[in-house]
C-alpha positions as CSV (number, residue, x, y, z in Angstrom):
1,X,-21.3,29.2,-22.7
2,X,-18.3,28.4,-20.2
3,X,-16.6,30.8,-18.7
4,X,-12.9,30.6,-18.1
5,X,-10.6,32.3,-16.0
6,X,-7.0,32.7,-17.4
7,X,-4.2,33.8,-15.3
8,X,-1.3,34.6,-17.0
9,X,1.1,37.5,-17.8
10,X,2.8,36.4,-21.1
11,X,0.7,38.8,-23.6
12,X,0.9,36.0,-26.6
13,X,-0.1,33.3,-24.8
14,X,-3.3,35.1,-23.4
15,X,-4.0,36.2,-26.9
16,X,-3.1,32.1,-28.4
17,X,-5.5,30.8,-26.2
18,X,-8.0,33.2,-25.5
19,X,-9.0,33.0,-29.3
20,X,-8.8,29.2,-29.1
21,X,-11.1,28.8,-26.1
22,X,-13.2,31.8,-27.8
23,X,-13.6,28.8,-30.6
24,X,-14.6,26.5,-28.2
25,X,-17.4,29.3,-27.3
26,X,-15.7,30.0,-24.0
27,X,-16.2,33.5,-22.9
28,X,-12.7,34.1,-21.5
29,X,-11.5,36.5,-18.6
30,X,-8.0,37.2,-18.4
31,X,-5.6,38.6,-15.9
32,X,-1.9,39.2,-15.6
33,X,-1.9,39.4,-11.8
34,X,-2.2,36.6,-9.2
35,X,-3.8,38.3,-5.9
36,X,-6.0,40.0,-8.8
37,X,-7.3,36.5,-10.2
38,X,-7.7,35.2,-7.2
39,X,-9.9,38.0,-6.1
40,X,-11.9,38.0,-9.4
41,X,-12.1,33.7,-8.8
42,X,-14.0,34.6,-5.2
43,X,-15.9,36.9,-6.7
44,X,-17.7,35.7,-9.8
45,X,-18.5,32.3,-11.0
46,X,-16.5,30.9,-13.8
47,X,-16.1,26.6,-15.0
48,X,-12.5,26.7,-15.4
49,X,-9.3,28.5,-14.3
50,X,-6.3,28.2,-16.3
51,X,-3.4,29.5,-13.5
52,X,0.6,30.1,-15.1
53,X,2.6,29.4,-11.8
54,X,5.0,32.2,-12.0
55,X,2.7,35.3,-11.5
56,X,3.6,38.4,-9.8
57,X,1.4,39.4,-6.9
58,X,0.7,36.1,-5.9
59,X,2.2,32.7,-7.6
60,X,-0.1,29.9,-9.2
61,X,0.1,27.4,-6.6
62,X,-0.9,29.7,-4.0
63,X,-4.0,31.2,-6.0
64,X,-4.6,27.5,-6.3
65,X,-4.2,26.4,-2.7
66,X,-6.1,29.3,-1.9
67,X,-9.2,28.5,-3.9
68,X,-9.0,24.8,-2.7
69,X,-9.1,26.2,1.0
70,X,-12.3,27.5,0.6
71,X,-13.8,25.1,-1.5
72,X,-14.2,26.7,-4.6
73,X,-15.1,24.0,-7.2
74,X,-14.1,25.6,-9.8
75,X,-11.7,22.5,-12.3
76,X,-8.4,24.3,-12.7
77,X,-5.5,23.8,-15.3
78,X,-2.1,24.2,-14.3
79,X,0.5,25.9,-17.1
80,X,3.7,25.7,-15.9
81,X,7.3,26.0,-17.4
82,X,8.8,24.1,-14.8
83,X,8.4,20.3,-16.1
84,X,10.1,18.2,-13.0
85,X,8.0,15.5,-12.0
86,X,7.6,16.7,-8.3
87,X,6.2,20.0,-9.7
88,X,3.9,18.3,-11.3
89,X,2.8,16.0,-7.9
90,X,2.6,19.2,-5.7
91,X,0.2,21.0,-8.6
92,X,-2.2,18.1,-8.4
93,X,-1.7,17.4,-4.8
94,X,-2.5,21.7,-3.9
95,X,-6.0,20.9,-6.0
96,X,-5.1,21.3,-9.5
97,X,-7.5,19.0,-11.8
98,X,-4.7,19.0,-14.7
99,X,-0.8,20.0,-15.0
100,X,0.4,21.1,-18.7
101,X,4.1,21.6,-19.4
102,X,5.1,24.9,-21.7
103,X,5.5,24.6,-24.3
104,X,2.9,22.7,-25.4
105,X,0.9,22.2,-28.6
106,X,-2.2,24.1,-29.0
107,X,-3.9,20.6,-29.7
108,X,-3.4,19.1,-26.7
109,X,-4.1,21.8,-24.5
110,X,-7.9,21.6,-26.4
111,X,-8.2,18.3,-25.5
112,X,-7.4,18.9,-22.0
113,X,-9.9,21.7,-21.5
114,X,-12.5,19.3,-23.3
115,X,-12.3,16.7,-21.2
116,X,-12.2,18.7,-17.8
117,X,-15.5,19.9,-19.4
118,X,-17.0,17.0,-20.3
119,X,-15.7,15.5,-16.9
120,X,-17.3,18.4,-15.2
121,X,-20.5,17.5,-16.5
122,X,-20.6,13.7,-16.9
123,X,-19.1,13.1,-13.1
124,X,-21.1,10.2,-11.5
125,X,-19.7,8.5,-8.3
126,X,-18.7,5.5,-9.9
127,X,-19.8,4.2,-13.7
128,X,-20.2,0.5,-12.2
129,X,-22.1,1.5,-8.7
130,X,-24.5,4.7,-8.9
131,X,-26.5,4.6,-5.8
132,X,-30.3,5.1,-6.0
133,X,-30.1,7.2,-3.3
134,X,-28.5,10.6,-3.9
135,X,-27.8,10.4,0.1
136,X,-25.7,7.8,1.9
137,X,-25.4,7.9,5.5
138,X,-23.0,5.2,7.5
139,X,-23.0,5.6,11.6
140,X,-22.9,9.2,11.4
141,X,-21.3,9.8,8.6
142,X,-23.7,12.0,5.5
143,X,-22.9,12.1,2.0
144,X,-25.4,14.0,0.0
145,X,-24.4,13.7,-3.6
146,X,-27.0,16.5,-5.2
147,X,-25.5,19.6,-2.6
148,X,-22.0,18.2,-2.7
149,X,-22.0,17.8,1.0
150,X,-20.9,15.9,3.8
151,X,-22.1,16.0,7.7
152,X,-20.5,14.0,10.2
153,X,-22.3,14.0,13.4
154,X,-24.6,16.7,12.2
155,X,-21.5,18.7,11.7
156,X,-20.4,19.8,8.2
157,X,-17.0,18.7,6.6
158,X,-15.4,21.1,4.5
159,X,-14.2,19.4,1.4
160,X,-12.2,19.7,-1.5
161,X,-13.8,19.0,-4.5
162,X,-11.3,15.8,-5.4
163,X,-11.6,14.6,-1.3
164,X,-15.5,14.6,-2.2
165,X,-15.3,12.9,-4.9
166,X,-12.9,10.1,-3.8
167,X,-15.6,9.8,-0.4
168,X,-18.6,9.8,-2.8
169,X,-16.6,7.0,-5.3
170,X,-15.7,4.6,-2.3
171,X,-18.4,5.1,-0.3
172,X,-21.1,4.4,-3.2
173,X,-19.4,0.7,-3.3
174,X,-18.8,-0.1,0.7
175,X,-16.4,-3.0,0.5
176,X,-14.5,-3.0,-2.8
177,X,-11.2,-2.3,-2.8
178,X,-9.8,0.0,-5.2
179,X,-6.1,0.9,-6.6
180,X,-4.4,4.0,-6.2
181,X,-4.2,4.1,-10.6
182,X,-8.4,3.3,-10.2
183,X,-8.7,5.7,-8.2
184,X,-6.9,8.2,-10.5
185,X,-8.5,6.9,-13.4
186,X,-12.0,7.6,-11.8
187,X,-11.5,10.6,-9.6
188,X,-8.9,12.7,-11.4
189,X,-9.9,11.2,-15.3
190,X,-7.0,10.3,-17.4
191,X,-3.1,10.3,-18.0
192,X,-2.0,10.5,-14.3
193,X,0.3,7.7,-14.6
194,X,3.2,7.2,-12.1
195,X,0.9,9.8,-9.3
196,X,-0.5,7.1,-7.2
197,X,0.9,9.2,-4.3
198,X,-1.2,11.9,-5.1
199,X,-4.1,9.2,-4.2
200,X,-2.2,9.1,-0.8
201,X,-2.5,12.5,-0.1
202,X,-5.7,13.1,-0.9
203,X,-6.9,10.1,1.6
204,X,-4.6,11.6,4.1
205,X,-6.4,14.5,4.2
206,X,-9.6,12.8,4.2
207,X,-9.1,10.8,6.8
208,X,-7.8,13.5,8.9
209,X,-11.2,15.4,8.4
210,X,-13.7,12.2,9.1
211,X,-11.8,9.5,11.1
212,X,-12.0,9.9,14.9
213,X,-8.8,8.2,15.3
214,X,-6.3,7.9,12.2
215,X,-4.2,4.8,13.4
216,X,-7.4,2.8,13.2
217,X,-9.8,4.2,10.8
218,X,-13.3,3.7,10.9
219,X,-14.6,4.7,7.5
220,X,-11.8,4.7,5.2
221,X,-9.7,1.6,4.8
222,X,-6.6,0.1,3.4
223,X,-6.5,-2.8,1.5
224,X,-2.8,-4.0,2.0
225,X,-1.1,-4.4,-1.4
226,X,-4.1,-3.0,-3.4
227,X,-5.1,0.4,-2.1
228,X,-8.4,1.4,-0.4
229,X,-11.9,0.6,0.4
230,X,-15.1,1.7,2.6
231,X,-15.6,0.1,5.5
232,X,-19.1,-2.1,4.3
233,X,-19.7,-3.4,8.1
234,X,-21.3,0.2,9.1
């Protein structure tokens, strides 16, 4: 049974979905109160949050930036009235796995919670490339796939989940070049079109967490006119 999270403070909409994701045999947790959720989110376990952004206490992109900072893992589903296209970019690029505009039908927000759970479980590096080793290592640089965890000079790096899972994806295939929609398509799963920048970002940060010197990478590199690759000379 997954557990799910659901942080909203519109009465019908908990009771809407809580008895759809009850049908999907989700054991459901709600709460009307952002600093609330996010205290109950540190403090149990749960395989999906479902975060409104306009909470009192604490608003949804700040529960979600939140749990990103400490590296929570837990997939989490934006709802959100607001329906602008850079509302949508700064969702995904805080951490969200998914963004859904209110109102929306009851059928597609099951399909979106299926396939972040199916995604959740069926996550390999790359379909093409799986390593045989569940541990890559390139001049001081450790990826171990099985903790979700990355040392660089015997120093961990504190990740979020989508930054480890763009590292694992190019670093599984040292050398091929990948495009910012790939790299959606892979890392974050389906219907991102038109958020290659949120790619950007998301190496950005990377970079700034492994690379010694961020004018001249070492590890992570940029394919002009394509996107990015590993470095495969290390």
């Amino acid at each position: 049974m997954n557990r799910v999270l659901l942080l909203e403070d519109d009465p019908d909409i908990i009771e809407l979905l809580t008895i759809h994701l009850n049908d999907l045999g989700c054991e459901v947790a709600a709460v009307t109160n952002g600093q609330e959720g996010f205290a109950m989110a540190t403090a149990q376990t749960f395989d999906l949050m479902i975060l409104d952004i306009m909470l009192p206490g604490m608003n949804g992109m700040d529960v979600c930036r939140k749990i990103r900072q400490i590296d929570r893992r837990i997939p989490i589903l934006i709802l959100s009235a607001k329906s602008e296209e850079i509302d949508k970019i700064i969702g995904l690029e805080t951490g969200a796995d998914d963004y859904l505009t209110k109102p929306f039908s009851i059928r597609e927000f099951i399909a979106r919670v299926k396939v972040i759970f199916r995604r959740k479980e069926d996550y390999v590096p790359a379909p093409e490339a799986v390593p045989a080793t569940s541990v890559l290592r390139f001049a001081g640089l450790e990826i171990d796939m099985d903790k979700r965890k990355v040392m660089l000079n015997e120093n961990r790096v504190d990740l979020s989940p989508k930054e480890f899972d763009l590292i694992t994806l190019l670093a599984s295939n040292p050398g091929k070049s990948y495009s910012r929609k790939r790299l959606l398509n892979l890392v974050w799963g389906y219907d991102f079109e038109g958020y290659e920048h949120t790619v950007n970002s998301h190496i950005n940060r990377l970079r700034g967490k492994i690379e010694e010197d961020l004018s001249n990478p070492k590890f992570i590199l940029t394919t002009w006119g394509v996107g990015y690759r590993f470095n495969e000379e290390l």
